[in-house]
Structure formats: C-alpha cells, structure tokens
N, C-alpha and C positions, 0 to 999 in steps of 0.2 A: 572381420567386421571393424570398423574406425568407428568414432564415437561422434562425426560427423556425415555420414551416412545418409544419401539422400537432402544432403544441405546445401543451401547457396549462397556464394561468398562474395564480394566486391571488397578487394584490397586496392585503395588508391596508392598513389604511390607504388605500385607492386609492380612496376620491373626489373629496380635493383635495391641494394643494399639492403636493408631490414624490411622493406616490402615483399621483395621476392622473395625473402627469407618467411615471412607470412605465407604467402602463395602455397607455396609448394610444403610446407607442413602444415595445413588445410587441405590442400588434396592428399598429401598422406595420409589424412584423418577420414578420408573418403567425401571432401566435402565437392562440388562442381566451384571451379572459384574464377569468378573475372577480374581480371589482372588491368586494374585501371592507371596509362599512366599518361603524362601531359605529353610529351611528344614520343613517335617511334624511331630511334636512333636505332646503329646498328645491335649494339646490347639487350635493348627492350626489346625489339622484332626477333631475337635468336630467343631470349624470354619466355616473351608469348609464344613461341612456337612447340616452348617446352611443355607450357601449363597447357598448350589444345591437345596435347598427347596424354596429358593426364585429364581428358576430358572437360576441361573451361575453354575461353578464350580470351583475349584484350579488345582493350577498347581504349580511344584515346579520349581524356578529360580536362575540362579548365574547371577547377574545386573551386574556383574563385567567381563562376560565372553559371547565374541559375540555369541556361537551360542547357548546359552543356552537361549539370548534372540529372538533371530531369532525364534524357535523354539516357548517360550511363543504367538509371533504374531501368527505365522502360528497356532496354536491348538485350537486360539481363531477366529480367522478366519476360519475357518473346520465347527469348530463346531459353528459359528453366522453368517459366511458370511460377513462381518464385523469387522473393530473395529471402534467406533468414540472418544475414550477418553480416554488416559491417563494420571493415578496418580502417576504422581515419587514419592513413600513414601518411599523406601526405605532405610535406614541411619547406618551410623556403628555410636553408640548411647547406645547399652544397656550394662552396666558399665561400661562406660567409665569414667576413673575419673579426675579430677582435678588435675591439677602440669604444674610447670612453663616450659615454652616453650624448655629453654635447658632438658629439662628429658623425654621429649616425644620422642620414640623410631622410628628411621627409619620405623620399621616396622607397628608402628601405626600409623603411617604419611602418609603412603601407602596403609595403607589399607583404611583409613579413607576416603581419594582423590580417592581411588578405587571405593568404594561403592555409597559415596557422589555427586560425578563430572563426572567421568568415566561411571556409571549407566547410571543415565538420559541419557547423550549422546546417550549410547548403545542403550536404550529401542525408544529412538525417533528414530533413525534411523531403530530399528525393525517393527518401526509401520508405519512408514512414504510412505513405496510404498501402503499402503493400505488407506489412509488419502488421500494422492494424487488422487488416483482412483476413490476416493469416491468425492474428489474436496469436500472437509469438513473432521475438525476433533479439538479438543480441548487436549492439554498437557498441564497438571495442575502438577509444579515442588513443591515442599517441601523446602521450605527455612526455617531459623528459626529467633528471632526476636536480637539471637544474633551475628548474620549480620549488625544490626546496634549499636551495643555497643560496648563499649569499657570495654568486657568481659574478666576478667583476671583466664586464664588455658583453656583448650581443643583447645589450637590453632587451631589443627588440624580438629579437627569437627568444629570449626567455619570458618576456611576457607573455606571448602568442603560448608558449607551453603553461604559463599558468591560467592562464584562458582556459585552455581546454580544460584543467581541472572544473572551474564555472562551469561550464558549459556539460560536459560530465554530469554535476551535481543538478543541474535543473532541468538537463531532459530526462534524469531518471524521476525526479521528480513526477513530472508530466504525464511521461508514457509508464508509468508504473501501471496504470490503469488499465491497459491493452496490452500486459503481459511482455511489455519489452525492459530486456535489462541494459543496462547503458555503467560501462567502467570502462576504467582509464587504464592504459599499463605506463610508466615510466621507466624504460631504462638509461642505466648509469652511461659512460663514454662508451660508444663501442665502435670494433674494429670494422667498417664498412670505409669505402672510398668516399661518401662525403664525408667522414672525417678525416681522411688522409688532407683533403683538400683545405682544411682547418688547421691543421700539427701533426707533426710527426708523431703516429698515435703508439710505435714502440718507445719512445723515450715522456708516454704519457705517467706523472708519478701515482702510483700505487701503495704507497705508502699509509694512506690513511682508507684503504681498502682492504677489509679482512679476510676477503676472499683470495687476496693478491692477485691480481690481474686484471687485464679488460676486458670487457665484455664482448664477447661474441655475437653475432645476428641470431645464430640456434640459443643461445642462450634467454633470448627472448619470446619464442616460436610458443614455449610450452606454456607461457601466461596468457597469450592470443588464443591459443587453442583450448584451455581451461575456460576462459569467459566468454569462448565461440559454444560451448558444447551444453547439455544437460545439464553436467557436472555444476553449473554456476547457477542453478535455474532461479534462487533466493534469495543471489547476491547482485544487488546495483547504488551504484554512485558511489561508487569506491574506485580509489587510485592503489594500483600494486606498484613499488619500486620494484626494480630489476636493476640492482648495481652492485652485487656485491656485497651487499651491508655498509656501502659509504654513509647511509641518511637512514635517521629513525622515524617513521611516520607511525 
C-alpha cells in the first residue's frame, strides 16, 4: 500500500529533470500521475511511455496560456475522475545564463514571470473547481533555494522563484476554506541537465554546504510526496528548503 493510493497527480514540467523525478515517486506512492510537459521530444515521449506503464499518461501544456491549462485539468479529470495534487514544476530554467541585472532582456524577464509566477496561478485555478468538489486537494509549488540568497545574476528567474513563495502564501490563504493545502518545496543546486546547461555542476562549490554535496532530483521526491499525501493534511503556506542546510528559514 503507498500513501498515495487512489490519488491524482499532474506534475507540469514532468518529463525530465526534477519533474520526472516527481512523476515517477508519486506513482511509486501509488498515486495515477499526468506527466504534463510543453513539447513531446524524443526524452518526454520515451517518458510518458514510462509513467502509462505505471498507470497515468501525458499530456502537452503551455502553463503560461489559460486554456491550454484548463484543458490539462479537464483530460485528467476524464480520464481519473479526479484530480487531488498538483506539482507546479514547471520553470523557464534550461540555459538560462548568468549576467547582471541591466542586460537581462525584457523579453526574458517576461517570459521568465510568464512561466515561473503566471503558471502556477493558471494551473491552480485549472484545478481548483475540481479540489473544491472534492472538498480535498494538495498544490505543491517549485521554489528554489535562491529565494533566499542574495544571488548575483538571473534576477529574473529568481524573482519568479520568490513569487511563488507569494503565491504559495495567498492561495493557502484562500483555499484553506475547501480543505486544500498549498506549500512550497525549494531545493538547493541540483544535479539535473538544466543545470548542466547553466555550469559545470561537478565543479559546483560546496563548501558552504553541510551536507557536502549537490543535490540530487530523489533527493527532492520525498518533500513532494510528504506535502502530496495525508501525512501534511494541517500543514499550508509553508516553504521546505531542500539544499543541504545551505539557508536557514
């Protein structure tokens, strides 16, 4: 028996890196999970082939575009009757590079705010007359851990991740009333290929990490699936770090 059991998932983001790393320990949890991602390359489509074996399927989504997410609820709802849990993983994140705050382009300021702040919104509000209905449901947002640093370059994707804390805080606010919980998980650097695509993330320093190392995508899994399950049923609008002990919140 999994502590997910009979549950319905939508992991955006969820055909690679720390998304599919979601997926697929929510269906080890027994949960049914749709693996929502923006296009079907050949990584995503091998993916999603894996999570229909474990009983979900994919589905392609723009987080940034209301009815594209409408549509994600409603195909997951069809097909489970249900949804009880969403994972905002979603992130404009893969090469993104470093540079000072004046040389970051409107347009990647925009989209970054699009993907990052503007998603989550969309998706909660996709899923939320279905949560309601059900008087139960869990939205697990994507923060990251530098939200709490005083990280210098990608303004823009660090704001988008302090966003989502906002955004965290005032839908649990809201939907506290129709039984849904709504937190944040933040992890620290970790080893997935969008960050290859950022630095060389073996010669990332860990020095000021007490755990010594980087973080892993499983290393994440087990905070997602704590705030997906029972287990969290009295806790919302709270941010967990996942970094090692780098940040005290």
């Amino acid at each position: 028996m999994g502590r997910l059991d009979n549950k319905v998932a939508i992991v955006t983001g969820g055909a690679k890196g720390l998304g599919k790393a979601f997926c697929f320990g929510l269906a080890r949890e027994g949960a049914k999970v749709v693996m929502a991602a923006h296009r079907m390359d050949e990584e995503s489509t091998k993916a999603v082939k894996e999570i229909e074996a474990r009983g979900g399927f994919g589905v392609t989504v723009d987080v940034t575009n209301e009815e594209s997410t409408l549509r994600m609820a409603e195909e997951a709802a069809k097909k489970f009757g249900r949804i009880d849990i969403l994972v905002n993983n979603a992130a404009y994140y893969y090469g993104v590079s470093r540079k000072p705050f004046y040389e970051v382009s409107p347009e990647d300021w925009d989209k970054a705010l699009a993907v990052g702040a503007k998603g989550p919104w969309l998706c909660a509000r996709a899923v939320f007359p279905y949560m309601k209905k059900q008087e139960k449901g869990k939205i697990i947002n994507l923060s990251s851990e530098v939200a709490f640093s005083p990280t210098k370059g990608m303004i823009h994707y660090v704001t988008s991740k302090a966003a989502v804390i906002g955004i965290t805080r005032v839908l649990a606010g809201e939907l506290g009333q129709y039984n849904i919980c709504v937190n944040a998980v933040a992890p620290g650097y970790t080893d997935t290929p969008a960050s290859w695509t950022i630095g060389n993330v073996s010669k990332f320093d860990v020095t000021a990490t007490p755990l010594g190392r980087v973080g892993l995508p499983e290393d994440v899994v087990g905070a997602v699936v704590f705030f997906a399950s029972d287990d969290s049923d009295f806790i919302s609008s709270q941010t967990l770090l996942v970094d090692g002990a780098r940040r005290v919140h």
